[in-house]
Structure formats: structure tokens, C-alpha cells
Residue, then its C-alpha position, 0 to 999 in steps of 0.5 A: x424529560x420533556x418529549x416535545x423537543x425530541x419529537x420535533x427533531x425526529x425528521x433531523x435524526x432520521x435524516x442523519x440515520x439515513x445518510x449514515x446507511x446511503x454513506x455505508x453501503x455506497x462505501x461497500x460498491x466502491x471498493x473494487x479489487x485492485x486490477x493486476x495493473x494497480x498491484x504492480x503499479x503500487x509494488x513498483x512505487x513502493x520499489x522506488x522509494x525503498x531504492x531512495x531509502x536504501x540510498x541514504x540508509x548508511x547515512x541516516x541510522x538508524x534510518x526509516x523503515x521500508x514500504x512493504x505495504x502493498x506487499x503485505x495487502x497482496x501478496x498472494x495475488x500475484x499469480x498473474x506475473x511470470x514466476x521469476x519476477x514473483x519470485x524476485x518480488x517475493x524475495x525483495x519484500x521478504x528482505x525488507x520485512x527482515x530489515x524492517x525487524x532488525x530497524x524496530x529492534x536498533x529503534x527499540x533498545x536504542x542500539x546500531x549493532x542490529x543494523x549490521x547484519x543489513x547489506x544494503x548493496x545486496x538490498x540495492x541489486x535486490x531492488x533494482x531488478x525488481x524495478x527492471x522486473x516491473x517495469x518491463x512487466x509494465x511495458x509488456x502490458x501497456x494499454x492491455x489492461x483497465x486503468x487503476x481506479x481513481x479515488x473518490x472524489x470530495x462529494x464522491x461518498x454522497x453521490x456513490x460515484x468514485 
């Protein structure tokens, strides 16, 4: 092993060591909780589309599996909503959790008889007051609250700024 090429490429390597770390801890400022405004602006588009799928889930069997991901990743930090819409939120998201089960076991053994304990009328009105729910949570807010962050740029990871 011939140790004159390495170290004329030990400047190189710990450049690359160095941007490495800068690149892990500019990461680790970055992530910010997510404000009470972004958690019901993104349970709210989850709400809307899952209202689409209900729509079309009839037509499409076995059909594709809910959004309930920013339910799963907040859940328990919606003590800022009144307890009715939390418990409407809470509700609804449980449902499709169940109904994302039943989809994975039609999916899984090939079979329809686990999507017809689905009632997508009652998934529909579950999803629609909760789309009224946050909505006027929203409107009752507006301009009270800080804007949801915006996602880093391309050149946002080298300069730390998001």
C-alpha cells in the first residue's frame, strides 16, 4: 500500500468529513415542531383527500389505503383544539386506521369479504364534519398564528437556511 497517494488526498477527505458534520448539525436546527396551525393544515388535507378516496372507494375495490400519516406523527398533541373537534379528529382517524386494516387483509388473501364491514356513508359524514371541524378551527385562527415553515431549499442544507 503505497501511502504517498493518501496523504495527498488527506485535505479532500477532511473536507468531505467536514461538510458531512456542517450538513448533520445544520439538519438537526432545522427541524422545528411543527406549529398548531401546520398540524391542522396537514390533518385537514389528509381529510380532503381521504373524503376523495371515500368517493371513489365503491368503485375501486379493493381500493387504495387512507392518509392517516399526520395523524400517526401527532396525535397526542392536539390538546390545542376544543374537545369536540379532538374527539371528531380522533374518531375519524381511528376509523380509517381500522379500514386501512381490513384494505391490508382484502389486499393480503386476495379476497372482498373484508371490505364489507367498510360503511363509507358513515366514513363520508365522519370526514366531512371533520373538514367543517377544521375549517372553521382555521378560520377562527386566521392570522393568529405563525406561518407553517417552508421547506428547505436545494442549497438550503449548505447555508443552514430552511
Amino acid at each position: 500500500m503505497d501511502f504517498g497517494d493518501f496523504s495527498d488526498n488527506i485535505p479532500v477527505i477532511i473536507t468531505i468529513v467536514v461538510l458531512i458534520v456542517m450538513q448533520f448539525f445544520l439538519r438537526r436546527k432545522r427541524s422545528p415542531a411543527m406549529s398548531n396551525l401546520g398540524i391542522v393544515q396537514g390533518l385537514l388535507s389528509e381529510t380532503r383527500l381521504n373524503l376523495r378516496l371515500a368517493e371513489v372507494f365503491s368503485y375501486s375495490r379493493p381500493g387504495k389505503k387512507f392518509m392517516t400519516t399526520t395523524w400517526k406523527l401527532y396525535q397526542n398533541k392536539l390538546e390545542f383544539m376544543d374537545q369536540r373537534l379532538r374527539a371528531n379528529v380522533s374518531d375519524t382517524f381511528i376509523l380509517l386506521e381500522d379500514y386501512n386494516g381490513q384494505i391490508s387483509s382484502a389486499k393480503k388473501f386476495k379476497s372482498t369479504s373484508y371490505l364489507s364491514s367498510i360503511d363509507v356513508d358513515r366514513l363520508e359524514e365522519l370526514l366531512a364534519e371533520t373538514q367543517e371541524g377544521l375549517e372553521q378551527w382555521l378560520s377562527s385562527r386566521e392570522g393568529t398564528e405563525e406561518a407553517t415553515p417552508k421547506p428547505p431549499g436545494i442549497f438550503g442544507d449548505f447555508t443552514g437556511r430552511s
